[in-house]
C-alpha positions in Angstrom: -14.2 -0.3 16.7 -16.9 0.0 13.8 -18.9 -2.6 12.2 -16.0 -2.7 9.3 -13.4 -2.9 11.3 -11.6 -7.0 11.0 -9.1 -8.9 12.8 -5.9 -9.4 10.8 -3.5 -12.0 11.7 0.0 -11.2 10.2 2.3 -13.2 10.2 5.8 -11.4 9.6 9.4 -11.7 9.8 9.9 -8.7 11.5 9.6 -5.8 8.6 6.9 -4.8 8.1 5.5 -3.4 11.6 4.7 -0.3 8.9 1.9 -2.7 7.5 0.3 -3.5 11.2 0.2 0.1 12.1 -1.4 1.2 8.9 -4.3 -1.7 9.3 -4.4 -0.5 13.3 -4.4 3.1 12.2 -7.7 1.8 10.3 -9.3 1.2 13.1 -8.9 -2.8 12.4 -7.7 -5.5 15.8 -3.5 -6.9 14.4 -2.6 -10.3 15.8 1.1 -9.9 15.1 3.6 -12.5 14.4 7.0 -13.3 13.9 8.4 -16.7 13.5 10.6 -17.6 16.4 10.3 -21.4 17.0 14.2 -22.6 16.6 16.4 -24.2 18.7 18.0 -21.3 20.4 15.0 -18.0 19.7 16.8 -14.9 20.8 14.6 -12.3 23.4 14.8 -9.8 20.6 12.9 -12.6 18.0 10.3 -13.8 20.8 8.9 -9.8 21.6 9.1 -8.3 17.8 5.5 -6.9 18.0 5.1 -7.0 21.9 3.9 -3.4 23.9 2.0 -2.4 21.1 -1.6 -2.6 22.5 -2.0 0.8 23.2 -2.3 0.7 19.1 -4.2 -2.2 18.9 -1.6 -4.5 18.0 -1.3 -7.9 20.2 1.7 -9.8 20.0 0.6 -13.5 18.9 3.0 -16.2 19.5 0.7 -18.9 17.4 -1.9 -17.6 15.5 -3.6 -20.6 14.5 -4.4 -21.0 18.8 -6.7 -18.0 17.4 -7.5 -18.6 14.3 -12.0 -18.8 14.7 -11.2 -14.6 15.7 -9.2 -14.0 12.8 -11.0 -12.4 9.5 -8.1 -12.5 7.4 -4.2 -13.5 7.2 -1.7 -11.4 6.2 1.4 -13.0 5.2 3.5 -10.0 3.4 6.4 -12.1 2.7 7.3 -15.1 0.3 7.1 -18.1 2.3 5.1 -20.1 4.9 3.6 -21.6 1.9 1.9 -24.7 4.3 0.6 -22.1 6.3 -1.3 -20.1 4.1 -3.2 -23.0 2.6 
């Protein structure tokens, strides 16, 4: 990676994968989430974003576990207002 390059933690509901390969693409490190913490999370909502690393994008099942390697958040939906305070 070059001297420019950040880590962006992003922090998705599932959509925008587009986003994270665009900012990989860029040469940047993706920390890639999805919200999956219910009662019952589904196999399909726990690995949105996993086997990606070959494109340097890491699946991420907390974020803020990570946050001190993290230059910038990327939330590209409305909501997780608490979050992104």
């Amino acid at each position: 990676m070059s001297e420019a390059s950040k880590t962006f933690g992003i922090w998705d509901n599932g959509l925008n994968t587009p986003l994270a390969f665009a900012l990989a693409r860029a040469g940047h490190r993706i920390l890639y989430h999805t919200a999956w913490d219910q009662e019952y999370p589904t196999i399909v909502e726990t690995c949105l974003g996993d086997g990606f690393t070959d494109y340097n994008i890491e699946r991420c099942d907390d974020l803020f576990l990570q946050v001190d390697e993290i230059d910038c958040f990327v939330f590209p939906n409305r909501g997780h207002i608490g979050e992104q305070l």
